[in-house]
C-alpha positions as CSV (number, residue, x, y, z in Angstrom):
1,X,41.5,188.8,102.3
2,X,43.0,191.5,104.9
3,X,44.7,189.4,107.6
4,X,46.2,191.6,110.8
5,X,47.7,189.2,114.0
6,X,47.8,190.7,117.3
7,X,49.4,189.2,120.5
8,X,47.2,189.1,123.3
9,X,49.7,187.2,125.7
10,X,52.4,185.1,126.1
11,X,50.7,182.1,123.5
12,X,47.8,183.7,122.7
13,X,47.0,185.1,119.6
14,X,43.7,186.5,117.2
15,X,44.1,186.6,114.0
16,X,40.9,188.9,112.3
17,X,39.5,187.6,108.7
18,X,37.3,189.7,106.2
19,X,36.3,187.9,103.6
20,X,33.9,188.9,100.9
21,X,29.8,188.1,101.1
22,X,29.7,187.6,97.5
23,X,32.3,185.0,97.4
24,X,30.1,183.3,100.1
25,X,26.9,183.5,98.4
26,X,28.4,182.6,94.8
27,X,29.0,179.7,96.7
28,X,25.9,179.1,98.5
29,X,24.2,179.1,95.4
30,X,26.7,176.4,93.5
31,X,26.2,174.6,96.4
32,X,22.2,174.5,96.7
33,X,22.1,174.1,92.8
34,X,24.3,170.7,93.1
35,X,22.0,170.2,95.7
36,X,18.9,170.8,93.3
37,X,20.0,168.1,91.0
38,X,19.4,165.2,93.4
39,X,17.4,166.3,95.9
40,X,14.0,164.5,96.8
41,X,10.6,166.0,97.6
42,X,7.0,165.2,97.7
43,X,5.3,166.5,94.7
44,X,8.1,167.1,92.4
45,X,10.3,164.8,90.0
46,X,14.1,163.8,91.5
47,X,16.0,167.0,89.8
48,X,12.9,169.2,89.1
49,X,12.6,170.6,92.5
50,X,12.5,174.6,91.8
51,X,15.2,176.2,93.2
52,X,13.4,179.0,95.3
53,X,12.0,175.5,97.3
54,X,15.4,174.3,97.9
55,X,16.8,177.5,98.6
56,X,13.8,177.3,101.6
57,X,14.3,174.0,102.5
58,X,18.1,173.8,102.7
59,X,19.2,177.2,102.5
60,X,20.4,177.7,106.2
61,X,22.1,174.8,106.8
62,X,24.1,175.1,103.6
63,X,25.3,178.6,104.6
64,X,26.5,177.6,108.0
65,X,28.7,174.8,105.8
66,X,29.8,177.0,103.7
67,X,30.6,179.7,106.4
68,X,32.7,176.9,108.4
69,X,34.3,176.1,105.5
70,X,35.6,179.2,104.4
71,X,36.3,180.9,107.4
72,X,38.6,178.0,108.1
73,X,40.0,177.9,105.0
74,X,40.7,181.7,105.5
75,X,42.3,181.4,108.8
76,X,44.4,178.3,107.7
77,X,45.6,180.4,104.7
78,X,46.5,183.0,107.3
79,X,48.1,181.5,109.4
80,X,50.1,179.9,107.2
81,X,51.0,183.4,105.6
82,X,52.3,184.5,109.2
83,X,54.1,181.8,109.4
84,X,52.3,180.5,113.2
85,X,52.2,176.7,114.3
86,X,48.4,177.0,115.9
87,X,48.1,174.7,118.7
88,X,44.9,173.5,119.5
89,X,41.7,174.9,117.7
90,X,41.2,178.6,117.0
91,X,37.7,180.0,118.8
92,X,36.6,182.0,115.9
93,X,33.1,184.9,116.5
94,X,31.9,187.3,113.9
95,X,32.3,190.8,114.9
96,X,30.1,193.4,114.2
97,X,30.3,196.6,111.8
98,X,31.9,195.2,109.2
99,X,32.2,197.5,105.8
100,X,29.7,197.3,103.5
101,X,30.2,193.8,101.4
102,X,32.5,191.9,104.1
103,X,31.5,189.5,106.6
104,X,34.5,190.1,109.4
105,X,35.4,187.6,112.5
106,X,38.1,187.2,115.2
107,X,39.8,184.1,115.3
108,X,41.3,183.5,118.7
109,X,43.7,180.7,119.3
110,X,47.5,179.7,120.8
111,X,50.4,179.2,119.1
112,X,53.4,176.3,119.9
113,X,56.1,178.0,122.0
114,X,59.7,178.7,121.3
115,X,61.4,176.1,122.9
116,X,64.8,176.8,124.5
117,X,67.1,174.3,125.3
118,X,70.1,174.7,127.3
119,X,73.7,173.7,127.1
120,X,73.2,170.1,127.5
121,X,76.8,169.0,128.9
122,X,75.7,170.7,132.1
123,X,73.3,168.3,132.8
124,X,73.6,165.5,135.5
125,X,72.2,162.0,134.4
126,X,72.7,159.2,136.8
127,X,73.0,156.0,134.3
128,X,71.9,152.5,136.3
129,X,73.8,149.4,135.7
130,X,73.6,145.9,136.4
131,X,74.4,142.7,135.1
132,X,72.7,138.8,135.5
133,X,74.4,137.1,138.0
134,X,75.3,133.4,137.9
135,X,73.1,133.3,140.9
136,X,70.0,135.0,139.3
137,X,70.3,132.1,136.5
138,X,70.6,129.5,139.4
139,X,67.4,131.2,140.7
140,X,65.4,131.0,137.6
141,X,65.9,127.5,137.2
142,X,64.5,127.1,141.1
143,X,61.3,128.9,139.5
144,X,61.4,126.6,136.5
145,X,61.4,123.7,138.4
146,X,58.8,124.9,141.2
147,X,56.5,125.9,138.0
148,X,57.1,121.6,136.7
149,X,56.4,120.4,140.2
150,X,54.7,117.2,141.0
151,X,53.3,116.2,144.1
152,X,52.7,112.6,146.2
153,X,50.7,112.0,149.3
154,X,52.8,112.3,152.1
155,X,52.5,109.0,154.3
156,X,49.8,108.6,157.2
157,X,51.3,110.5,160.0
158,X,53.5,113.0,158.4
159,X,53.3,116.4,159.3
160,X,52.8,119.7,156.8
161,X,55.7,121.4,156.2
162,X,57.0,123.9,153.9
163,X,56.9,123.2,150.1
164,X,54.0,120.5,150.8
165,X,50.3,121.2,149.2
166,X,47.9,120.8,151.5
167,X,43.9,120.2,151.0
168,X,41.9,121.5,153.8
169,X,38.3,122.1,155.3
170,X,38.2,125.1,156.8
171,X,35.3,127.7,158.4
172,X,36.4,130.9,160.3
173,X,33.3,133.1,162.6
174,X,34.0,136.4,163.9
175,X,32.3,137.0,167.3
176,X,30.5,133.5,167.0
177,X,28.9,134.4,163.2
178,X,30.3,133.8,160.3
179,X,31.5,135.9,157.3
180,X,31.3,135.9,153.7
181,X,34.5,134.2,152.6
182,X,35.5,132.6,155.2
183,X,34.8,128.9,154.7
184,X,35.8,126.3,152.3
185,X,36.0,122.6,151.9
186,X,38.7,120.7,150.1
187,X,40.3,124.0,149.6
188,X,44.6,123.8,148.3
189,X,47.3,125.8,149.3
190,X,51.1,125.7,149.4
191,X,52.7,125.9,152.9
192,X,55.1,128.6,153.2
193,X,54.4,129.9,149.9
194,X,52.7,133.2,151.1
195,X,49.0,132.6,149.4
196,X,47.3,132.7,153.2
197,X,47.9,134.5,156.0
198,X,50.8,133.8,158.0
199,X,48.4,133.1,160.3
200,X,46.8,130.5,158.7
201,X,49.8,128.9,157.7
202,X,51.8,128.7,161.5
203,X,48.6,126.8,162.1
204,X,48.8,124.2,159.5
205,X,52.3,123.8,159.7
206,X,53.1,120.7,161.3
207,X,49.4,119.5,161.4
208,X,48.8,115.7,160.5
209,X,46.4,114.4,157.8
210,X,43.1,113.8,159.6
211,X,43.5,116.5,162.6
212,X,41.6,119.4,163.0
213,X,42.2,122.8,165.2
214,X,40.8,125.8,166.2
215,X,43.1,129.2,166.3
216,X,42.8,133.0,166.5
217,X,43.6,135.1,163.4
218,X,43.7,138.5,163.2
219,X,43.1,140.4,159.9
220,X,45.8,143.2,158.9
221,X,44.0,146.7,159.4
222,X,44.3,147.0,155.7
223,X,43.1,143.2,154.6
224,X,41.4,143.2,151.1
225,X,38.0,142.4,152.5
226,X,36.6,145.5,154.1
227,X,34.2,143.7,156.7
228,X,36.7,141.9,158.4
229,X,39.8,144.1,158.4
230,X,41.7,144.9,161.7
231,X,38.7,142.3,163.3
232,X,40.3,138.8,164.5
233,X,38.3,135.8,163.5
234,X,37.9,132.4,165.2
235,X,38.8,129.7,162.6
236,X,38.3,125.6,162.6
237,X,40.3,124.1,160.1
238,X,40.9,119.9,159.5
239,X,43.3,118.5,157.1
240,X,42.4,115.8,154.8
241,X,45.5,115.6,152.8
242,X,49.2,116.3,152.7
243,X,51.4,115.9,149.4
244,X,54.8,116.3,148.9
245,X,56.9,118.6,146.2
246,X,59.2,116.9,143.9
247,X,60.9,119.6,141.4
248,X,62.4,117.9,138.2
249,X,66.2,117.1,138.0
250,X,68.1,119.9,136.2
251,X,69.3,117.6,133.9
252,X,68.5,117.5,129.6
253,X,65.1,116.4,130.2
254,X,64.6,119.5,132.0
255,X,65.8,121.4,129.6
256,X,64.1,119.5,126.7
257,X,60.6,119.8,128.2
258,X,61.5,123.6,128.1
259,X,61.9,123.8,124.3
260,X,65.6,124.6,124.8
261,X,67.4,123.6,121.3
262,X,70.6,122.9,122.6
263,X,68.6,120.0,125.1
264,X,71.4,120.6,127.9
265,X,72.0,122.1,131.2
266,X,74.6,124.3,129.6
267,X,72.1,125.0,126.6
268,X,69.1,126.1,129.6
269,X,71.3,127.8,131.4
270,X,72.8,130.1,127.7
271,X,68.9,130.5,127.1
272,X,68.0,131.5,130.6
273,X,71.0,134.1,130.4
274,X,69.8,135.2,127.0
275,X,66.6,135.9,127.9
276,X,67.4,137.6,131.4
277,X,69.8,139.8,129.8
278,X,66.9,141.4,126.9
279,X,65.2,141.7,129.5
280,X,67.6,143.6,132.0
281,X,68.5,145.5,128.8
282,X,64.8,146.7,128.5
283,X,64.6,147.7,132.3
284,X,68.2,149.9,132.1
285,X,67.0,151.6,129.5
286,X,63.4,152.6,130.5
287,X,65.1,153.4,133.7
288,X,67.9,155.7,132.4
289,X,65.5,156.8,130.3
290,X,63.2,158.6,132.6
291,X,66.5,160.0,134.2
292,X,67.8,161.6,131.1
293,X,63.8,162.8,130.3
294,X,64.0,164.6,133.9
295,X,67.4,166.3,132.9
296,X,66.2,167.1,129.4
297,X,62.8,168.6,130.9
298,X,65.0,170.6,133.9
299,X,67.5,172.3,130.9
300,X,64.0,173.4,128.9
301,X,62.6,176.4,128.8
302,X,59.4,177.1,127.3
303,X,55.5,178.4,128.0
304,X,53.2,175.8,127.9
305,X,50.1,176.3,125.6
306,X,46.7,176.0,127.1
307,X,44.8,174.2,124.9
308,X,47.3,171.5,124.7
309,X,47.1,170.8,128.8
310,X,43.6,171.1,128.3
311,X,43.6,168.1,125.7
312,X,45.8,166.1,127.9
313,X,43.6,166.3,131.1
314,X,40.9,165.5,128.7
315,X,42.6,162.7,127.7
316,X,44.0,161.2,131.4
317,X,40.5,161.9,132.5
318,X,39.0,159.5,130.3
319,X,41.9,156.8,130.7
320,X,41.0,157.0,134.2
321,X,37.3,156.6,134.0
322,X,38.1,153.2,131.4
323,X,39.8,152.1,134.2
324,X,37.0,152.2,136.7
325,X,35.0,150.8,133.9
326,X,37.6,148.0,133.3
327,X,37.5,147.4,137.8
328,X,33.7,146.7,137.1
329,X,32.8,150.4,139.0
330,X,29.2,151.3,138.6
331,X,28.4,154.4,136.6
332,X,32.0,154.9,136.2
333,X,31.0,157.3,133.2
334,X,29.5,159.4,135.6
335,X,32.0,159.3,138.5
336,X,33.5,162.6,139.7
337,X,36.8,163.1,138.8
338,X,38.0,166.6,138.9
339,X,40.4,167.1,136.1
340,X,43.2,169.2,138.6
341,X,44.2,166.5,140.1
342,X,45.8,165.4,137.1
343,X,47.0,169.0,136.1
344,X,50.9,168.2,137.1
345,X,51.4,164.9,135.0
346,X,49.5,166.5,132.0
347,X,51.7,169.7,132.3
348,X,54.5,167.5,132.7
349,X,53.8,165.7,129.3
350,X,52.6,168.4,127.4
351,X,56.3,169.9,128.5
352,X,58.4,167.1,127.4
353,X,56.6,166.2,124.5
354,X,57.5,169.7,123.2
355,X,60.6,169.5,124.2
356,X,61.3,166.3,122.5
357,X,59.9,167.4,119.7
358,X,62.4,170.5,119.1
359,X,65.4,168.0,120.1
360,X,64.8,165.4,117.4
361,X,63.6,168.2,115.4
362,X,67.2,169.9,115.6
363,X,69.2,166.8,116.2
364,X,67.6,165.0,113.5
365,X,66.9,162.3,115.8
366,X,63.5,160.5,113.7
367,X,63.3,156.7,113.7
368,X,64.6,155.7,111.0
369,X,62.9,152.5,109.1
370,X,66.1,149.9,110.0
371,X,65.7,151.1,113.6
372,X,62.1,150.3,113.7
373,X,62.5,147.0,112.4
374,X,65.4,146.3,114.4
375,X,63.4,147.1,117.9
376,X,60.4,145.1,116.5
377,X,62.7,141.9,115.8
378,X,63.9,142.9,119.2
379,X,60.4,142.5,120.4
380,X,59.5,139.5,119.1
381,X,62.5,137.7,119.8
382,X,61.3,136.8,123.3
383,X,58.2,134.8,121.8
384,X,57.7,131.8,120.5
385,X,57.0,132.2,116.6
386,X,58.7,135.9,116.2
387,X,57.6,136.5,112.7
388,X,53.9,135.8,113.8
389,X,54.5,138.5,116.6
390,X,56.4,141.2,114.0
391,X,53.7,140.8,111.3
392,X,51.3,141.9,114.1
393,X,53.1,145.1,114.8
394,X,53.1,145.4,110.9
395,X,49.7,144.7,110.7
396,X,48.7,147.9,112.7
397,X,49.4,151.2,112.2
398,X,48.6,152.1,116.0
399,X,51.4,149.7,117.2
400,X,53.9,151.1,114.9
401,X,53.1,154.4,115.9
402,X,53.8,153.4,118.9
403,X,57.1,151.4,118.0
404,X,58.2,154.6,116.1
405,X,57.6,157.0,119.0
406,X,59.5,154.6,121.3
407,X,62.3,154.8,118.8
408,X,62.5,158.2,119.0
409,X,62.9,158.3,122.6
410,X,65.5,155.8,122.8
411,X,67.6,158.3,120.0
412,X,67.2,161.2,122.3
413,X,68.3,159.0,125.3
414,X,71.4,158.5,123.8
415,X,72.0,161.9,122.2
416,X,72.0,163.2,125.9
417,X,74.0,160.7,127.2
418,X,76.8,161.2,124.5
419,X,76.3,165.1,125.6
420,X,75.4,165.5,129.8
421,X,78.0,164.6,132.6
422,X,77.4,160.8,133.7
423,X,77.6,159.3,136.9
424,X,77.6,155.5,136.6
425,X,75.6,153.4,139.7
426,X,75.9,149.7,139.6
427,X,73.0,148.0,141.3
428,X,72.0,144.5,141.9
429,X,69.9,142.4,139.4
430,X,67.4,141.9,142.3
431,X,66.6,145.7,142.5
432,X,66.0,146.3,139.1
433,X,64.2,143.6,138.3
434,X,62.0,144.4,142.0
435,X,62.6,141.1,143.6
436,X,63.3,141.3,147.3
């Protein structure tokens, strides 16, 4: 096999392979006389079918095989020879006027790019800390207790306030007709809690069991339902019951009903901390993690191979139409997506997978098999029967692909923050965890 490499540009690269028609019809013929042996036709015994039949029948379609097979057997061998790391698929065309006895094609493909990293201890990294407040524990026991609740009718003649749940008929008309949606009977809601309109709720608030109104409400220009948004409706609404909140004691039956082991306030409290800090922990690091990923990507230098954007539009195309799929979107197989729009995020991973790869490929930064099973265990700590949850990422090979390449970004995370220049931001639990 004569193998020549030429650089067309930048990544681009043909390879051209000559490779012997005799070593392709020795074994075309192996081939179609395997074939022979158990092969089935009409008029001949199974194994008896002559081979000049055969050859007519299946001759064609075992050369193409054989072809494909050997031309990519020849340009794996080559390119292995030359020492290239082909990205993507080669596109591969015979070429004509070939010497006598050789079948000759071009084989037309990029190569993974040198990947040049700079001097990390110049780069910035801004690292986000926080910590769980005594005050964001006293919080989550608030949402503990609202989530136990109990209610009691409210005696005849009290009025609806905040925290009360209130059942209501209610029928809303815009410009004297009404509109899909806008009626109900013995409908519930929680006064104050933001499930209506504000609206709605100013007009309830303070209503008595047994009254009815009428009021304006105006629908916000960007309301969920399209017919009625930026239009003001007319709505009548009576209320037929009022019922009281009434949030469990923080006391050990709270905490029992919860599961908590150590059945006491402190005992809720220690869990509730436990749990807040995993998952402030998990936060910090995906944010500080998409801060060093930024730096790492800004210090890289590299071409980015063609085929391997083209794969990842592919690929963010086709998440994109599941999703419509998933919304319930008709046709959403067919649905016009151009693929450019998504040109800068798949450019962007392409680049930083690459560069990734070169770090932990220099840095010796792979997941090592104590680290996966300590983020796992990590995992599943949160639930409530952890070896049933760690099993299932066992159980998979998907999942602990996915646990493994997760591992591997949390060991570059920290290689660049033992190496870049680090500017420390404390910021409130609230923030991070996108409470307002």
């Amino acid at each position: 096999m004569a193998v020549t490499v030429e650089t067309l540009e930048k990544l681009e690269r043909k390879i051209t392979l000559s490779l012997p028609v005799t070593s392709i019809q020795s074994e075309v013929d192996a081939r179609l006389r395997k074939l022979a042996r158990t092969v089935k036709m009409d008029g001949f015994r199974p194994g008896k079918v002559p081979m000049n039949v055969v050859n007519q029948r299946y001759g064609y379609s075992v050369h193409y095989e054989v072809m494909n097979d050997k031309v990519g057997e020849a340009f794996s061998n080559a390119a292995n020879e030359a020492q290239l790391r082909v990205a993507g698929q080669p596109r591969i065309t015979e070429k004509d006027g070939a010497p006598e006895g050789q079948v000759t094609f071009d084989a037309i493909f990029e190569i993974y790019p040198e990947v040049k990293i700079a001097d990390l201890s110049g780069a910035e990294v801004e690292k986000i800390t926080t910590e769980v407040t005594d005050e964001a524990i006293d919080r989550t026991v608030e949402i503990l207790r609202k989530q136990r609740r109990t209610f009691s009718q409210r005696p005849h003649g009290a009025a609806a306030q905040d925290g009360d749940r209130v059942t209501v008929d209610f029928a809303g008309k815009i410009d004297g007709e009404p509109f899909e949606g806008g009626k109900a009977e013995a409908f519930q809601f929680l006064v104050g809690d933001g499930q209506m309109l504000k609206e709605f709720e100013d007009a309830v608030r303070g209503m008595k069991s047994g009254e009815s109104k009428t009021f304006p409400l105006a629908f916000p220009a960007d309301y969920q339902g399209k017919d009625v948004a930026g239009k003001t409706a007319d709505f009548l609404v009576t209320v037929h019951k009022i019922e009281a909140a009434h949030l469990p004691e923080i006391n050990e039956a709270l905490a029992r009903s919860l599961g908590i082991a150590d059945a006491s306030v402190e005992g809720l409290r220690a869990d509730i901390r436990k749990n807040l800090e995993r998952e402030v922990k998990f936060r910090l690091l995906s944010r500080n993690k998409n801060a060093v990923m930024e730096a790492l990507v800004a210090k890289a230098e590299l071409d980015l191979p063609n085929s391997s954007v083209q794969a990842e539009l592919v690929r963010l195309t086709e998440g994109a139409r599941a999703d419509l799929k998933q919304r319930g979107v008709k046709d959403a197989d067919k649905a016009p997506i151009p693929e450019e729009i998504f040109r800068p995020q798949a450019e962007r991973r392409v680049r930083l997978g690459l560069v990734l790869a070169e770090l932990v490929r220099t840095e010796n930064l792979h997941a090592k098999p104590e680290q996966i099973k300590l983020h796992i265990e990590e995992l599943a700590s949160s639930y409530e029967k952890p070896t049933e949850v760690a099993r299932w990422y066992y159980s998979d090979n998907r999942r602990m692909a996915e646990v493994e390449s997760i591992v591997i970004e949390n060991n570059v995370t920290e290689f660049v923050l033992t190496k870049a220049k680090i500017s420390e931001k404390a910021i409130a639990f609230d923030e991070l965890m996108g409470q307002q």
